[in-house]
C-alpha positions as CSV (number, residue, x, y, z in Angstrom):
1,X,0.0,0.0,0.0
2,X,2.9,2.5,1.2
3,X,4.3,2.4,-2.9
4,X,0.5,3.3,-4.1
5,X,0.1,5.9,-1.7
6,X,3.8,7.6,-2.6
7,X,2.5,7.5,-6.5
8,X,-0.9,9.2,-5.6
9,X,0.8,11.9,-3.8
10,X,3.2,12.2,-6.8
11,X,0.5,12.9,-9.0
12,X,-1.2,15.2,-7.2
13,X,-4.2,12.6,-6.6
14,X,-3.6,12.2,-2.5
15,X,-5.5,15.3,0.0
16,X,-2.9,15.3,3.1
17,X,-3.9,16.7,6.6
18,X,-1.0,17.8,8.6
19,X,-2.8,18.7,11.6
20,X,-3.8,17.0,14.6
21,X,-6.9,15.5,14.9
22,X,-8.9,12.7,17.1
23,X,-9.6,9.0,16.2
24,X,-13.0,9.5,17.7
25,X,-15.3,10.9,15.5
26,X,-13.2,13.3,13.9
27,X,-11.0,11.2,11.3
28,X,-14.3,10.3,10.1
29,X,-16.4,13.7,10.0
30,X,-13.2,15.2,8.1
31,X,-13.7,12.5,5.5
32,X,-17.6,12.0,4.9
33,X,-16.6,15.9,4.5
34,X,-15.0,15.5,1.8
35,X,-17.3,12.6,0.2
36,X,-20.6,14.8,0.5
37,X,-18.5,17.4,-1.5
38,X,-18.0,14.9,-4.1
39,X,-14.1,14.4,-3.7
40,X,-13.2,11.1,-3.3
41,X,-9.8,11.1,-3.0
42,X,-7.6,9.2,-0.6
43,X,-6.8,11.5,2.6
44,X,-3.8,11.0,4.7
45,X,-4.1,12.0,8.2
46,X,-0.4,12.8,9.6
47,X,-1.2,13.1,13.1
48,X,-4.2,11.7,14.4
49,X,-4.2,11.1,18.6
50,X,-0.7,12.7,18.4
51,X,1.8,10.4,16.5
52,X,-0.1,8.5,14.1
53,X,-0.6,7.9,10.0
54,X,-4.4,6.7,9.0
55,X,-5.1,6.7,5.1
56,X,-8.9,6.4,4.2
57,X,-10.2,6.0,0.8
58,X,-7.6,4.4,-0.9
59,X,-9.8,2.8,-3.4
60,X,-13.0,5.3,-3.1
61,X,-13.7,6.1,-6.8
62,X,-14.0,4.1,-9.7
63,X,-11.5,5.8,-11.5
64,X,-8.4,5.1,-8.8
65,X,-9.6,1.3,-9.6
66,X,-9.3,1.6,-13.0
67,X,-5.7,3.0,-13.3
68,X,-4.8,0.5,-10.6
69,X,-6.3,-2.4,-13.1
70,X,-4.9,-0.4,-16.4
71,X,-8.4,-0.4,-17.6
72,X,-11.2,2.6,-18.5
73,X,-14.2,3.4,-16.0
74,X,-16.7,1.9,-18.1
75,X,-14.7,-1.5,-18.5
76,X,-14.3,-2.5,-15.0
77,X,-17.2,-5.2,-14.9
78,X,-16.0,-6.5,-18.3
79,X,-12.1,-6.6,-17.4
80,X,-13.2,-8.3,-14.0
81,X,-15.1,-10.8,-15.5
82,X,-12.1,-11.3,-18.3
83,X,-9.7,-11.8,-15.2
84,X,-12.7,-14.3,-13.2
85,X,-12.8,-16.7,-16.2
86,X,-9.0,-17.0,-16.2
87,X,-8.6,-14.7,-19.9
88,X,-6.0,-12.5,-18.0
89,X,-4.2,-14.9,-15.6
90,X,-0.6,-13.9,-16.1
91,X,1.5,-13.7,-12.7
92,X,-1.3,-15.5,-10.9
93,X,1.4,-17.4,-8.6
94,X,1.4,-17.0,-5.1
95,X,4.8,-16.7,-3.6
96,X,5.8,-17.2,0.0
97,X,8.9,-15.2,1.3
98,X,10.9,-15.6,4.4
99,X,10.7,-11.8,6.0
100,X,8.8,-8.8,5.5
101,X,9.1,-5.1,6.2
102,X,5.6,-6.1,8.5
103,X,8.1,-7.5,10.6
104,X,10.3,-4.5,11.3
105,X,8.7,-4.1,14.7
106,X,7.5,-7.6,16.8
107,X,5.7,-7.3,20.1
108,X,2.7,-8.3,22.4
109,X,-0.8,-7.6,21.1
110,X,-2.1,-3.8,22.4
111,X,-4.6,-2.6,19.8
112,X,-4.1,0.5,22.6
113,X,-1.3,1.5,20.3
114,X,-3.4,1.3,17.1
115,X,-5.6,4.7,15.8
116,X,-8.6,2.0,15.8
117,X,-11.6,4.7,14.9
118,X,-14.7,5.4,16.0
119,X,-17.0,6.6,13.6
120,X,-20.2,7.7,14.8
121,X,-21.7,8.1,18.0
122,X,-24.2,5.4,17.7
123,X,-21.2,2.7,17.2
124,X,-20.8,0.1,19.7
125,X,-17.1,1.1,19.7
126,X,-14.0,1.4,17.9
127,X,-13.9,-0.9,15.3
128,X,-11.4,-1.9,12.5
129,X,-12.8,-1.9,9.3
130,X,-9.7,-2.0,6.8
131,X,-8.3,-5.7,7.7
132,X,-7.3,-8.1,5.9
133,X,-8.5,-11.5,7.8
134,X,-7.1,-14.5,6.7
135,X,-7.2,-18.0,8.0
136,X,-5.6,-21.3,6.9
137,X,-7.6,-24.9,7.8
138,X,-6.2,-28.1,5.8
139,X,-4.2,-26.2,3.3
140,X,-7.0,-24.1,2.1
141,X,-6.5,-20.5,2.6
142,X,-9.2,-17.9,2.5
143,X,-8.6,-13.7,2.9
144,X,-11.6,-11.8,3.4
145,X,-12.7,-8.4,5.1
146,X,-14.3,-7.9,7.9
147,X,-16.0,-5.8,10.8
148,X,-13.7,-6.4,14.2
149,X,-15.1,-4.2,16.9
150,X,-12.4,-3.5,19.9
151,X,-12.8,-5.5,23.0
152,X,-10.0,-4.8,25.0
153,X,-6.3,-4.4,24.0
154,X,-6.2,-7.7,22.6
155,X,-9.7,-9.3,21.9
156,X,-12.0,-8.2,18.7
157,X,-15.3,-9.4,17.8
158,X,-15.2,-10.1,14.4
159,X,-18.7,-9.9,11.9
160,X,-18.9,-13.3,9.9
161,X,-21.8,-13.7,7.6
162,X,-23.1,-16.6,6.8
163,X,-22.1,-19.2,4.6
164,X,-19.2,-16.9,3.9
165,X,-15.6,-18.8,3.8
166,X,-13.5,-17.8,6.9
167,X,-17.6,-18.1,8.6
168,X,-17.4,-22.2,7.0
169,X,-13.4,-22.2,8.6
170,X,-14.1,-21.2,11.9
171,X,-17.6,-23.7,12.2
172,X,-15.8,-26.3,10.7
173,X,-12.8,-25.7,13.2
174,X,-14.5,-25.4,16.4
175,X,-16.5,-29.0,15.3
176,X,-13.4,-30.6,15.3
177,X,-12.3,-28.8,18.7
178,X,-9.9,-26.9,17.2
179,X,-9.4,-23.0,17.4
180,X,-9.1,-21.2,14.0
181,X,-5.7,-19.9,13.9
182,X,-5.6,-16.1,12.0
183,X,-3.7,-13.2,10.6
184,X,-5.3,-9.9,10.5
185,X,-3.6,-7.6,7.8
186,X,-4.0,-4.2,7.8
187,X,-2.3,-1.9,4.9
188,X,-2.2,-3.7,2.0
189,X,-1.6,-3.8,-1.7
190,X,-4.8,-2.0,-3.4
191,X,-5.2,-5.4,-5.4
192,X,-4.8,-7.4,-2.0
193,X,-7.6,-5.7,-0.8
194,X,-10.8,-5.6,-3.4
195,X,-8.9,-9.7,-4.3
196,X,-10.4,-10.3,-0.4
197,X,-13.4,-8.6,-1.1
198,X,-14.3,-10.5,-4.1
199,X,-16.4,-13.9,-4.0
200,X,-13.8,-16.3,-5.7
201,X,-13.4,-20.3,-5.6
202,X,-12.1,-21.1,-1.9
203,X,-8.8,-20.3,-1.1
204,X,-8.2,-18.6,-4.2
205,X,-8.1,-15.2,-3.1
206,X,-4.6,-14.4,-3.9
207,X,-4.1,-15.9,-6.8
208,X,-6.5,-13.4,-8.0
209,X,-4.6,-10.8,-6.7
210,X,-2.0,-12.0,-8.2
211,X,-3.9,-11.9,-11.6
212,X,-5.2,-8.2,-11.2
213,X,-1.1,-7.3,-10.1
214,X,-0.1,-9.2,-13.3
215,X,2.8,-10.2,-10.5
216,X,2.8,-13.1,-7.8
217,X,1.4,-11.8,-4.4
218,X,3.7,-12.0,-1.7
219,X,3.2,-13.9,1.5
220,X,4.9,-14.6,4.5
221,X,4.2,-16.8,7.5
222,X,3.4,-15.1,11.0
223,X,4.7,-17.2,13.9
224,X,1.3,-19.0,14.2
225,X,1.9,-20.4,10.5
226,X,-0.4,-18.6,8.8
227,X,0.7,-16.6,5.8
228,X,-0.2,-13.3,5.1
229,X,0.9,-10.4,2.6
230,X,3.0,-7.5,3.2
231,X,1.2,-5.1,5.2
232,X,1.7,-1.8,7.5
233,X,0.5,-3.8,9.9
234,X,-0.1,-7.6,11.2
235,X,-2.3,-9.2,14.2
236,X,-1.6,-12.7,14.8
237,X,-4.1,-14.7,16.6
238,X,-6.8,-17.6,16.9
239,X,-10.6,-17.7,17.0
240,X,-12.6,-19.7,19.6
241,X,-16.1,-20.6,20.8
242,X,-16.1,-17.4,22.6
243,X,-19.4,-15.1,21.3
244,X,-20.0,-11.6,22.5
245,X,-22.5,-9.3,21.5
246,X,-20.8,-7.3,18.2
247,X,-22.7,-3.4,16.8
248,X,-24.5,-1.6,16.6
249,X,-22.1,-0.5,13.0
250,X,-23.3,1.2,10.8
251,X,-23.7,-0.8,7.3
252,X,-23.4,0.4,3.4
253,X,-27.1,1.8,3.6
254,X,-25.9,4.4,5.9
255,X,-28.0,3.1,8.4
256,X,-27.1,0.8,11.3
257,X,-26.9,-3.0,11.1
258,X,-28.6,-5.4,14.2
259,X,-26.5,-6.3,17.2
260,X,-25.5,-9.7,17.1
261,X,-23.7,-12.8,19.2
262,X,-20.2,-12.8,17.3
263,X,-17.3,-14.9,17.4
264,X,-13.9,-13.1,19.2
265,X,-10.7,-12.9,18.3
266,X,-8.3,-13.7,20.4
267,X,-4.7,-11.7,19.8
268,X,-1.6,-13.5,20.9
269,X,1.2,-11.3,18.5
270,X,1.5,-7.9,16.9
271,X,4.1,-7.1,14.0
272,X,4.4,-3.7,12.1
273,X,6.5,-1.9,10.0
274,X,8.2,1.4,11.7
275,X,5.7,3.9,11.2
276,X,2.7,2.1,10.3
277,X,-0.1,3.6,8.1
278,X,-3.3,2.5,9.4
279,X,-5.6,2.0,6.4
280,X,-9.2,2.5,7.7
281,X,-12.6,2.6,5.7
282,X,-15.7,5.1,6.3
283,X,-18.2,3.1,7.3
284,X,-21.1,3.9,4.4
285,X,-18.0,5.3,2.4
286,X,-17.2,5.2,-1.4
287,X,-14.3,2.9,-0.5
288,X,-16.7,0.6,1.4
289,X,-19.4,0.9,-1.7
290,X,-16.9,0.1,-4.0
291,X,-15.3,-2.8,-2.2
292,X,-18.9,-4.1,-1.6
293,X,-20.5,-3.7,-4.6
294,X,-17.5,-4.0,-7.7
295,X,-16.7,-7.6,-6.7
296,X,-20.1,-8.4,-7.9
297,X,-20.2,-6.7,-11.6
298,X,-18.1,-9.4,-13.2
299,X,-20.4,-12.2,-11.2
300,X,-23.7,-10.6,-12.8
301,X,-21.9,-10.0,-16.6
302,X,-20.7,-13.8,-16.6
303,X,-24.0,-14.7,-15.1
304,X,-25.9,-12.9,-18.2
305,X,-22.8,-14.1,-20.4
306,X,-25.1,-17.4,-20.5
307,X,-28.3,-16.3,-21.4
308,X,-27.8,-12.5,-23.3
309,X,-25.3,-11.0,-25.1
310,X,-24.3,-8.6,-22.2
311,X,-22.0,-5.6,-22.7
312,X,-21.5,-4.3,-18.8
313,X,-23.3,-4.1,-15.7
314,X,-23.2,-1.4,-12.9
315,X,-24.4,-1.2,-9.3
316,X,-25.8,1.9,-9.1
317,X,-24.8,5.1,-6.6
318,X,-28.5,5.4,-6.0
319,X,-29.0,1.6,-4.6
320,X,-25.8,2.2,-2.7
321,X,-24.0,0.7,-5.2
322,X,-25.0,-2.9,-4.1
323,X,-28.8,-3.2,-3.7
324,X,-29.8,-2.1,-7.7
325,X,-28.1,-3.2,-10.8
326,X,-28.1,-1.6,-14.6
327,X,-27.2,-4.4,-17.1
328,X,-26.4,-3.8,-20.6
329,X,-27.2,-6.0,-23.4
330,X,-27.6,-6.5,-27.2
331,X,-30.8,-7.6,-27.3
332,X,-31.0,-10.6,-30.7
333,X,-34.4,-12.1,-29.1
334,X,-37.2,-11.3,-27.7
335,X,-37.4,-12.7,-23.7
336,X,-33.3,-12.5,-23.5
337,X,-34.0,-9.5,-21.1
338,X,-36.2,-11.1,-18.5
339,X,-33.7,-14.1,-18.9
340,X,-30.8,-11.7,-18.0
341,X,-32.7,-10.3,-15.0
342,X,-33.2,-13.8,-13.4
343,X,-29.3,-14.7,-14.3
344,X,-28.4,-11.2,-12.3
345,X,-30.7,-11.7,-9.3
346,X,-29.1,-15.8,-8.8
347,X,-25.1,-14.1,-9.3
348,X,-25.6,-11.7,-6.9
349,X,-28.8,-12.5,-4.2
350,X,-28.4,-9.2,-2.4
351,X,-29.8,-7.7,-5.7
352,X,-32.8,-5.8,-4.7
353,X,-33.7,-4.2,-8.5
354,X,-32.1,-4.8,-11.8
355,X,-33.0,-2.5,-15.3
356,X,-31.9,-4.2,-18.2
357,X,-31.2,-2.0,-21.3
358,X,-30.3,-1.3,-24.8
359,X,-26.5,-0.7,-25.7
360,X,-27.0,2.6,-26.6
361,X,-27.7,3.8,-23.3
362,X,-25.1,4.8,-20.9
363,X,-25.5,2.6,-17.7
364,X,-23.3,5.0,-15.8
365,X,-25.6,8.0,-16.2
366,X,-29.4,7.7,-13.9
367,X,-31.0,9.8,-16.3
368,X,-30.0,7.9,-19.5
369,X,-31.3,4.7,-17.8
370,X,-34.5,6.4,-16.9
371,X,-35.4,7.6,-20.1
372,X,-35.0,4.2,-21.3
373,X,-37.7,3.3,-17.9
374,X,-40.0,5.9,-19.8
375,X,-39.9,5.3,-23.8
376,X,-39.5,1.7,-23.5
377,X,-41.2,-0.1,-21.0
378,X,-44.6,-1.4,-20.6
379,X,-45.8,-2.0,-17.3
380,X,-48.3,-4.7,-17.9
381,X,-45.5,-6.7,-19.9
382,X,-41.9,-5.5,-19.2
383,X,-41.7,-5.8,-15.4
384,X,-40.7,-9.0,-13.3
385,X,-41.9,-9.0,-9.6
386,X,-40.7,-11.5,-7.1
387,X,-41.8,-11.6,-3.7
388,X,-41.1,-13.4,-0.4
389,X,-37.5,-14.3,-1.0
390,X,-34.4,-13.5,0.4
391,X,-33.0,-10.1,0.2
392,X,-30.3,-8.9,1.7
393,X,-29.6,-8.4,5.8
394,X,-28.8,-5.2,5.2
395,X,-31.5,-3.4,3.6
396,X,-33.7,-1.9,6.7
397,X,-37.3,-2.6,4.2
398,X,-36.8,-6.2,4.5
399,X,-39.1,-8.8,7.0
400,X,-37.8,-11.4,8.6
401,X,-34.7,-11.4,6.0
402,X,-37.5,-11.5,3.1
403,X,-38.1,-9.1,0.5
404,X,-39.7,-8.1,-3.4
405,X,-37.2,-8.1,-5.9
406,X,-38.1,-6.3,-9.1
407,X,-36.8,-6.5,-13.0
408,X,-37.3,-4.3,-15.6
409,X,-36.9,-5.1,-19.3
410,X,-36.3,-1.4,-20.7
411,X,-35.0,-3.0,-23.9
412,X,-36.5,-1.6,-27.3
413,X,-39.0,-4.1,-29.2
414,X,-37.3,-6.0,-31.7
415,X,-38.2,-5.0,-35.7
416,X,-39.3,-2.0,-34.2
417,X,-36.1,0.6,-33.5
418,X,-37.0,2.8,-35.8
419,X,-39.6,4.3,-33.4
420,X,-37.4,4.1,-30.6
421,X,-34.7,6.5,-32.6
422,X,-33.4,9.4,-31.0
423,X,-32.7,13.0,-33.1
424,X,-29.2,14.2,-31.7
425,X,-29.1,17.8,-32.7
426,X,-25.6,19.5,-33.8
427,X,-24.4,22.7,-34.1
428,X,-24.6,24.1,-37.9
């Protein structure tokens, strides 16, 4: 993370905040700042509770990501989905190393020392939101991000959703009577991070990191055995049968998630690099939004692959950029449409709407996809309601985890485009 962060201050793309300023609250008012104003750069905070570095945002707009992946805005769900179906798999090696710079500095566990945040005042504590959890069981390796709210100085109770990966780990460990033994990585490779966000084949989480780097991922192993990659910083430790209650947090909705009986993580090692930058993410933020919701673009456009001829798909701002999708097709029959809605809704089950249209409308742009809502749908035909399943946990509208999903086919009739023409009007 430390080399991205030198070249984003080299090109001028990096807001840095010199003075002093709290870990409670304020770290996190200065930010959303900055996001309601429509900047969402990465902001380095130089002194916060005195001494320490905490970067926010480091992957907050769409166009960072794409000049991370050398691709354009509008290609991201595309070049994703190129990558997930192994077309771009160069450098996909994983490579363990012997040291790190992580292990510069080696000591007990005090997250005491950390600038752990707290965001709002509703949060039931400080919590750290940029990490990096990974956990090895019989070879199989999974890295994946979660919520950790503080404890104490060395206990965390960690968010894990169900039937998540490191969730399957730790059920499947404590079965056997076995603790799972973890690493916590915080301040990682920009690739390292949306890799651990993204819903790959178990254990295979750097290995697409590796594929987005075009370069092998770096591990090494903490004392416990478990590998991890370079980070800022590294918390070594096991999770047990232990449950405490974990939240209130507040989700990507921007409103607050349930209180719930969580698993804990124990701490038994710390290890850090001399001068540590703390990589944290706004709850609600553009960072969290995008880390959320991108992961799932390529999963819908090879999900439609199968049944349209799909050109790029987009979770919206508007649904939080998680809850609605636009998907982009070229229509050659009638009934592809409601066939690419379906295929969107079972890729990704969170999926609370989804618009398919023509590819002459600009997904990225709300009022492009809602004139194609109002010159090319028909109510009584084009609209797909499902109700009483599943939604996701995290939309406040849903009972009892249950919810009505809707599609829209805003697609233009087939034979009949000519009345579906737009005039563009040019300057004489």
């Amino acid at each position: 993370m430390r080399g991205f962060k030198e070249r984003l201050a080299k090109e001028g793309k990096l807001i840095e905040i010199g003075r002093s300023v709290s870990s409670r609250y304020e770290v996190a008012s200065i930010c959303a700042e900055f996001e309601r104003k429509g900047n969402k750069k990465p902001v380095l905070f130089h002194s916060v509770d005195g001494t320490h570095k905490v970067i926010m945002n480091v992957l907050g707009g769409r166009e960072i990501l794409a000049e991370l992946l050398g691709t354009s805005t509008s290609n991201i769900a595309p070049f994703l989905a190129k990558i997930a179906e192994g077309g771009e798999r160069e450098g996909s090696k994983v490579k363990i190393v012997e040291d790190s710079p992580t292990r510069e500095v080696v000591s007990k566990p005090d997250l005491s020392e950390l600038p752990i945040l707290t965001y709002f005042s509703g949060d039931g504590g400080a919590y750290i939101t940029g990490g990096v959890v990974v956990a090895e069981l019989d070879g199989v390796r999974n890295a994946s991000i979660h919520r950790m709210m503080v404890l104490d100085e060395k206990r965390l109770a960690a968010r894990l959703v169900p039937p998540r990966h490191l969730y399957k780990l730790h059920r499947e460990a404590i079965e056997r009577g076995e603790d799972l033994k973890v690493g916590i990585a915080i301040g990682v490779d920009p690739a390292v991070l949306l890799a651990a966000a993204t819903r790959v084949p178990p254990g295979n989480e750097f290995e697409y990191a590796s594929a987005l780097k075009r370069e092998p991922v770096e591990l090494f192993k903490l004392d416990n055995g478990v590998a991890v990659p370079h980070a800022e910083i590294a918390l070594e430790g096991f999770i047990g049968e232990e449950r405490v209650k974990e939240g209130p947090f507040l989700d990507i909705t921007g409103t607050y998630d349930r209180v719930r009986e969580e698993p804990v993580i124990t701490l038994t090692r710390s290890y850090r690099r001399k001068e540590p930058i703390y990589h944290a993410i706004l709850p609600s933020g553009s960072e969290h939004k995008l880390l959320m919701g991108v992961p799932y673009e390529p999963l819908i456009f090879r999900a439609v692959e199968r049944v349209a001829r799909v050109k790029n798909v987009f979770l919206t701002e508007g649904g939080c950029c998680y809850l609605h999708a636009v998907v982009q097709i070229k229509k050659e029959g009638e009934g592809e449409a409601k066939n690419a809605i379906i295929a969107a809704f079972a890729a990704h089950p969170s999926l609370k709407s989804v618009v398919v249209v023509d590819d002459d409308i600009d997904i990225f742009d709300p009022k492009d996809v809602e004139y194609a809502i109002a010159t090319r749908v028909r109510w009584n035909e084009d609209v797909v309601l499902i109700s009483g399943v599943k939604g996701s946990s995290l939309d406040p509208s849903a009972k009892n985890g249950l919810t009505t999903k809707i599609g829209i086919d805003a697609t233009m009739e087939l034979g009949e485009e000519k009345r579906y023409e737009r005039v563009v009007t040019r300057s004489p």
